[in-house]
KOLTOR-423501 format. One record per residue (C-alpha): residue number from 1; z, x, y; residue in three letters. Coordinates in steps of 0.25 Angstrom, whole numbers, plus 5000, padded with zeros to 4 digits. Layout:
+-----+------+------+-------+-----+
:   n :   up : east : north : res :
+-----+------+------+-------+-----+
: NUM :    Z :    X :     Y : ALA :
...
+-----+------+------+-------+-----+
This chain:
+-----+------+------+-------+-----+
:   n :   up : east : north : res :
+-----+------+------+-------+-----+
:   1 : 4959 : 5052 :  4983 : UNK :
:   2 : 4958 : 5042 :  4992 : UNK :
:   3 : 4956 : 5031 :  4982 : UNK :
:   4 : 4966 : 5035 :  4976 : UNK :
:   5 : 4975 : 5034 :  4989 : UNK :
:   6 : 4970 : 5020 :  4991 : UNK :
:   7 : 4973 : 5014 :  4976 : UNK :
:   8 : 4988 : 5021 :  4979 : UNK :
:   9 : 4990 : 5014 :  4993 : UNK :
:  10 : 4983 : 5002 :  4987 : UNK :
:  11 : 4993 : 5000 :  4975 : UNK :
:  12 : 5005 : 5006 :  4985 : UNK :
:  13 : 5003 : 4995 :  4993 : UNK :
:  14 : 5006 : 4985 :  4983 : UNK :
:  15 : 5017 : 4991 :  4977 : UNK :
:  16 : 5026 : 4991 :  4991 : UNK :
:  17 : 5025 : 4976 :  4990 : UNK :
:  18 : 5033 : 4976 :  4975 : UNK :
:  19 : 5046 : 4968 :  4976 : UNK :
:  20 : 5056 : 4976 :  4974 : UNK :
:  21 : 5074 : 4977 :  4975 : UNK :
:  22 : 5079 : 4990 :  4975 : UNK :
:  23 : 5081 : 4991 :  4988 : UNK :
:  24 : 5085 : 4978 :  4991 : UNK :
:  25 : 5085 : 4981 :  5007 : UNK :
:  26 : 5072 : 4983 :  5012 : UNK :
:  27 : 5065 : 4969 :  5013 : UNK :
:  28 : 5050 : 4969 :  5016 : UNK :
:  29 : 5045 : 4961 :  5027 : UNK :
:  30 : 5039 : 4953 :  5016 : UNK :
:  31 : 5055 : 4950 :  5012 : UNK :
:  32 : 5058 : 4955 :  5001 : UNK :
:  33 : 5062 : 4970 :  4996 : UNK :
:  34 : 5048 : 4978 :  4992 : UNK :
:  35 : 5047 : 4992 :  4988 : UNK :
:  36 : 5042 : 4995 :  5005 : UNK :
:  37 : 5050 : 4987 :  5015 : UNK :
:  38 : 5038 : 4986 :  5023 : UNK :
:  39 : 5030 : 4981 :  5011 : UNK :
:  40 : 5019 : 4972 :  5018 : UNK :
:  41 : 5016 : 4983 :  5027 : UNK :
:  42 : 5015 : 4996 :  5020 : UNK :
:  43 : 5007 : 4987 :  5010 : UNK :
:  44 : 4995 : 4987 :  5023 : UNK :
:  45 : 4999 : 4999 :  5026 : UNK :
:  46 : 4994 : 5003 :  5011 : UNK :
:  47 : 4984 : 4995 :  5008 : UNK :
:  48 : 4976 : 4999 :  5022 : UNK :
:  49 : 4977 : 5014 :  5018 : UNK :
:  50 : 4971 : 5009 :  5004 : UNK :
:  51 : 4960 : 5001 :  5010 : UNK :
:  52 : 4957 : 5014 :  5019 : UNK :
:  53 : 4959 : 5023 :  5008 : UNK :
:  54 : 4948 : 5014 :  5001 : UNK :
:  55 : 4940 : 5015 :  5012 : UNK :
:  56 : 4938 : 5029 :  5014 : UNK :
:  57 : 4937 : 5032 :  4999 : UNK :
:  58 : 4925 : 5022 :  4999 : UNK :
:  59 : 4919 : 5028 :  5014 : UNK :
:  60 : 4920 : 5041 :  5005 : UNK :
:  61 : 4914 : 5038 :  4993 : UNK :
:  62 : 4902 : 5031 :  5001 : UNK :
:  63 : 4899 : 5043 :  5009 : UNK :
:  64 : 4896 : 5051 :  4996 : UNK :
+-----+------+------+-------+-----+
């Protein structure tokens, strides 16, 4: 379970970042429009929760 929670933030992180105009409004700090409007930081965000995710799924599978 947990690696599969890890590849999915993983992978989520990246797609926050995709260019995008649908909505045309919501600039990312990076400036221009992405699918998050804080797209450099919910990428962190992500990516930290997959690294721990990663973490715990190998202090877990050395402990058996």
């Amino acid at each position: 379970m947990r690696l599969w929670l890890a590849w999915i933030l993983l992978i989520l992180g990246f797609v926050v970042l995709i260019p995008t105009s649908l909505w045309g409004d919501k600039l990312c700090p990076l400036g221009y429009d992405a699918l998050c409007s804080w797209a450099p930081y919910s990428s962190i965000i992500l990516w930290i929760g997959a690294v721990v995710n990663f973490w715990l799924y190998r202090r877990k599978k050395k402990a058996k």
